[in-house]
C-alpha positions in Angstrom: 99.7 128.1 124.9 96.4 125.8 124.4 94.0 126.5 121.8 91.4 128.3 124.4 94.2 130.6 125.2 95.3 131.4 122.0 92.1 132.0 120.6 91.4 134.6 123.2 94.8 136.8 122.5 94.0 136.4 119.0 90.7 138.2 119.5 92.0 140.3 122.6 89.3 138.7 124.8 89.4 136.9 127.9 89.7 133.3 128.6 86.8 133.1 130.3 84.8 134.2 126.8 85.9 131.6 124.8 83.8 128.5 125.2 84.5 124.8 124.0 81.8 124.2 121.0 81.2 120.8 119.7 84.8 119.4 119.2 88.3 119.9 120.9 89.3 121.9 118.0 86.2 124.0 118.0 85.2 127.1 120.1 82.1 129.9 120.6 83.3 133.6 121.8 79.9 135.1 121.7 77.8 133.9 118.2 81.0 133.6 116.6 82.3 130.0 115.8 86.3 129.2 115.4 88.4 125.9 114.5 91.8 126.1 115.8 93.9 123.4 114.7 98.3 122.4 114.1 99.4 122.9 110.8 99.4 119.3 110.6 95.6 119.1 111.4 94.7 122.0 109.0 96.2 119.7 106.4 94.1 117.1 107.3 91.2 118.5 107.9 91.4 120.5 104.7 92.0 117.0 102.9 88.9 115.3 104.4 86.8 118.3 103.3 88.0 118.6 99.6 87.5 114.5 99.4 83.8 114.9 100.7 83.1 117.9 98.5 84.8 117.1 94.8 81.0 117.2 93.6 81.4 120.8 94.1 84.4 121.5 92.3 84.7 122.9 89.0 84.4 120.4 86.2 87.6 121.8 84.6 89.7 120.9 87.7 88.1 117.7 88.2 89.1 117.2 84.4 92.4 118.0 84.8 93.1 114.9 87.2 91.8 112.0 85.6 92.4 108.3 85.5 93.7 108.0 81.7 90.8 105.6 81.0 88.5 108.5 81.3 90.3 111.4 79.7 89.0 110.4 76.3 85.0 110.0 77.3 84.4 112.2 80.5 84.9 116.3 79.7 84.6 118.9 82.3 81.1 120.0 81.1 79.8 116.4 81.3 81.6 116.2 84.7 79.5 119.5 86.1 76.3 118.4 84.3 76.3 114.9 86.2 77.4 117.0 89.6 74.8 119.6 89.4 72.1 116.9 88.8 73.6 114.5 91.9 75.0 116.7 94.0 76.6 115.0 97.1 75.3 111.6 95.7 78.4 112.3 92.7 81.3 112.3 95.2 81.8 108.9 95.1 81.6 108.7 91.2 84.2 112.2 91.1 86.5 110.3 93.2 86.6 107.0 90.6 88.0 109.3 88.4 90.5 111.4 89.8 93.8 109.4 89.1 95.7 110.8 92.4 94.3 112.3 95.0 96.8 113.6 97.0 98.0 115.3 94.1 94.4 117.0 94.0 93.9 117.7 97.6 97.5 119.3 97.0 96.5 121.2 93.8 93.1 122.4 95.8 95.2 123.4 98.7 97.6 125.5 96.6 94.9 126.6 94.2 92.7 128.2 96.3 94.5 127.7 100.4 93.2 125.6 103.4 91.3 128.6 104.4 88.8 128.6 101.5 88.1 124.8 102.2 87.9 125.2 106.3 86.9 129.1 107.2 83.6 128.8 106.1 82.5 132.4 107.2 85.0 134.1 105.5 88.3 131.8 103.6 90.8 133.1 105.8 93.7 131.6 107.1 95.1 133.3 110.3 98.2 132.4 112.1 99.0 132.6 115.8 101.9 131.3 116.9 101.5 127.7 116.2 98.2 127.9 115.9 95.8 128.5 112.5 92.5 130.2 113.4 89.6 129.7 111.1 86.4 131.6 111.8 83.3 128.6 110.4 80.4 130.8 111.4 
């Protein structure tokens, strides 16, 4: 079963509904937007996000995974101060810090589950079959 199709049974619809959006992974049934993706690719796409958006995590996470050189001069309110003033502009800085970030993306991923990072409408993951369904809009 292809994404199309499986998207369609997931929502009892017909094929014919379900619309290709703006990627292979993405599709449109009515105004409602979905990213249906492998578990493999949720991963992945879950890590990409998290890495683009450690501005916007808590400071007290971002604490809890730093480099060693830092742990002594960078404290989780001085991390969120610096983020809320830069915004996207302090990813790159966040990410000097963090000492591993696989261990982070895995920490975010467990903390919280790929659906908060990649079902932007509503943080759920759905199964089907093989397939994880994220509604994005």
């Amino acid at each position: 079963m292809n994404r199309k199709q499986a998207l369609a049974q997931y929502l009892e619809v017909e094929v014919s509904d379900v619309k290709k959006s703006y990627s292979d992974n993405t599709f449109e049934v009515g105004n409602q937007e979905y990213l249906i993706v492998n578990d493999a690719e949720a991963t992945k796409a879950a890590r990409e996000y998290i890495l683009d958006s450690l501005w916007a995590f808590r400071g007290s996470f971002i604490a809890d995974h730093l480099k060693p050189e830092f742990e002594a001069y960078t404290g989780a309110k001085d991390i969120e101060d610096y983020c809320g003033l830069k915004c996207e502009a302090a990813n790159d800085w966040v990410k000097g810090l963090i000492k591993n970030k696989a261990e982070f993306v895995n920490d975010a991923i467990s903390a919280d589950g790929r659906g908060h990072f990649l079902a932007q409408y509503d943080g759920i993951e759905n199964r089907f079959g093989t397939w994880f369904i994220y509604r994005i809009n």
